[in-house]
N, C-alpha and C positions, 0 to 999 in steps of 0.2 A: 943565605937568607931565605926565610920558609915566605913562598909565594901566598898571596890571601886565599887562594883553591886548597891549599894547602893547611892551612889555618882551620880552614872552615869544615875540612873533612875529617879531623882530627877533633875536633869539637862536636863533629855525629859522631864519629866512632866511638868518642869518652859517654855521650848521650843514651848508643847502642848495648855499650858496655853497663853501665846504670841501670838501663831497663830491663836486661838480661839480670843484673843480681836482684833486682828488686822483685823479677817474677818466681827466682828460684828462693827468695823468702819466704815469698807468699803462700808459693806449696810447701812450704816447711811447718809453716804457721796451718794451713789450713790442714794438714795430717796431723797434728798436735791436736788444733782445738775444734775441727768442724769448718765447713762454710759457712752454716747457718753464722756463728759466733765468732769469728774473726773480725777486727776490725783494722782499719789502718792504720790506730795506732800501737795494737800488738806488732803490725811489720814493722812498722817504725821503729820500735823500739829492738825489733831482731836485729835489725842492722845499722842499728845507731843513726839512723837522721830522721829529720823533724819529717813532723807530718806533711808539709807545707810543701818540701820536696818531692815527697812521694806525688802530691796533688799534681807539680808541677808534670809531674810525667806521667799520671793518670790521672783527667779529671773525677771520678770520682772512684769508692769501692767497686763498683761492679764495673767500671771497664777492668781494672785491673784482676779482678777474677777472671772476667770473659778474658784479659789475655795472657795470663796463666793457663787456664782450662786447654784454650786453642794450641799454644803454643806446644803442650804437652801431650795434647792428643796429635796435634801435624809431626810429632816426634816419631809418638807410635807406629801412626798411619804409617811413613818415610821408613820405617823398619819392619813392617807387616809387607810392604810392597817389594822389600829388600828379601826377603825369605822366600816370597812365593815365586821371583821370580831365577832365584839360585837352582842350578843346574839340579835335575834327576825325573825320573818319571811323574807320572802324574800320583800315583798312591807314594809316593814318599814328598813330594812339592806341598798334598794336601795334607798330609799329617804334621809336618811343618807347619801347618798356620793352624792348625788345631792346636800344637803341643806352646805355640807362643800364645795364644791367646786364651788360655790356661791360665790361672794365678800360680806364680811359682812354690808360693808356699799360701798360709792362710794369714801370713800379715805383708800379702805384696801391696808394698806403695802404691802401685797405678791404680791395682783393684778395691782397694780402699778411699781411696780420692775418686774413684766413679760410681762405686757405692754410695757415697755421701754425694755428689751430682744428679744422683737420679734423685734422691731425697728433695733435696732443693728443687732441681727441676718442676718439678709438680707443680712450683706456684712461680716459680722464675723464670723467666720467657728468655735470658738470655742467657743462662745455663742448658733450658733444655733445648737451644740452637745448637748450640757445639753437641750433646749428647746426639742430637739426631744424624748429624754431618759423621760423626765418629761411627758411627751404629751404621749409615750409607755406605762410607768406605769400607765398613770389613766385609759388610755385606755383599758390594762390588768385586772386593778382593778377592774374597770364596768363592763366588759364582764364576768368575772367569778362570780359576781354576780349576772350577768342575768343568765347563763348558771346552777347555784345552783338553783334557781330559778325556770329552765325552768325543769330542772331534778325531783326536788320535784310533779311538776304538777302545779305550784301559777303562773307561768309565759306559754305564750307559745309564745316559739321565736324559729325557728331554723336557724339562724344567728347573736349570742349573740356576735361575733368578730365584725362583720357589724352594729348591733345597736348599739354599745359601741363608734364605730367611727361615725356615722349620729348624735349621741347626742352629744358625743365630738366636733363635727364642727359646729350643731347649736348652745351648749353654748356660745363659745368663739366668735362667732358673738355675741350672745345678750349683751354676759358681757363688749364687745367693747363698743358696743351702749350703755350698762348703765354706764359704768364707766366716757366715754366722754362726751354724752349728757344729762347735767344734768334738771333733769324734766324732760326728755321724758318718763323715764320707771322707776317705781318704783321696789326697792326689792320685794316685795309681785308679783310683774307682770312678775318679771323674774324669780321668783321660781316656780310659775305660769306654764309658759310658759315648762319651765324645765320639771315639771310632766306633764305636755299634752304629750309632745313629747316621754318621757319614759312611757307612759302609750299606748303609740300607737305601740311602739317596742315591748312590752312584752302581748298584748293583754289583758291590763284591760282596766278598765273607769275610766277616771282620778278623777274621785269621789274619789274612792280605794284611791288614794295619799291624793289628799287633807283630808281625816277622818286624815291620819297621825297626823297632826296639823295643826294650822290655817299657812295660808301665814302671814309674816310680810307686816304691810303699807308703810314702807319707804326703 
């Protein structure tokens, strides 16, 4: 005989489980059609229940963006944290979060869902909350890897917070320009590009990076 504790955890877990499909609808829905133009009952209809349900688990559409967006980026975060802190030197630990945080191709799902975040952003106040928390943590992420780095002696930066963000703001321009224009800049050019500019923050030769591995061509 199932005890009422028992009952009752089994009924969050069917709850947890719900709300996990419901959020991976939503980025399904919202890679297909936009944030701006998404509604609840385009998820609705992704996954076959009424609107009514969906409401019951997220009072309106924007919490359930906001917790899609969070959930997706606390992913990232939890895997950017996971790379930097995998065993090797300091020029191979940092080229590691360079080469992840790269779009793998010019149709990556994450970099197309934050593309259109920063869109919204602009007039959404709780889209561009997550954007800034996301944008913190890498920013966090790289600098304490420069800063291990510069501690050992492999680097010499004495403003690992300041090149974390100068490299931060060149990416997200180039990864603009490669994800939109397509042919203008290949992956290899913008990974490329990536280790010049970290190679000039931490005072090596961007030789140093590239031995890491070769740049991809496409």
């Amino acid at each position: 005989m199932q005890s009422g504790g028992g009952a009752r955890g089994s009924r969050a877990d069917q709850a947890d489980q719900r709300r996990a499909e419901l959020l991976e609808a939503a980025r399904r829905v919202v890679l297909e059609r936009g944030l701006a133009s998404t509604r609840v009952a385009d998820i609705a209809k992704a996954t076959n229940v009424s609107g009514g349900l969906i409401h019951y688990h997220f009072a309106t559409k924007d919490d359930l963006i906001t917790e899609m967006l969070r959930s997706t980026s606390g992913s990232e975060i939890q895997r950017l944290r996971e790379i930097a802190a995998e065993p090797g030197g300091a020029v191979e630990r940092l080229d590691r979060v360079l080469r992840f945080y790269i779009p793998a191709s010019r149709s990556d799902q994450s970099w197309i869902l934050w593309l259109d975040a920063w869109a919204v952003g602009v007039r959404e106040a709780h889209v561009r909350t997550i954007l800034l928390e996301l944008e913190g943590a890498w920013i966090e992420i790289l600098a304490e890897v420069i800063s291990q780095g510069a501690a050992t002696g492999e680097f010499t930066c004495d403003d690992p917070q300041g090149a974390a963000e100068r490299i931060d703001g060149m990416l997200d321009g180039l990864v603009v320009r490669y994800t939109l224009h397509a042919g203008g800049m290949s992956r290899g050019r913008l990974l490329h590009h990536a280790r010049v500019a970290a190679a000039r923050e931490v005072g090596l030769a961007v030789a140093v990076f590239e031995d890491q591995s070769p740049a991809p061509e496409d």
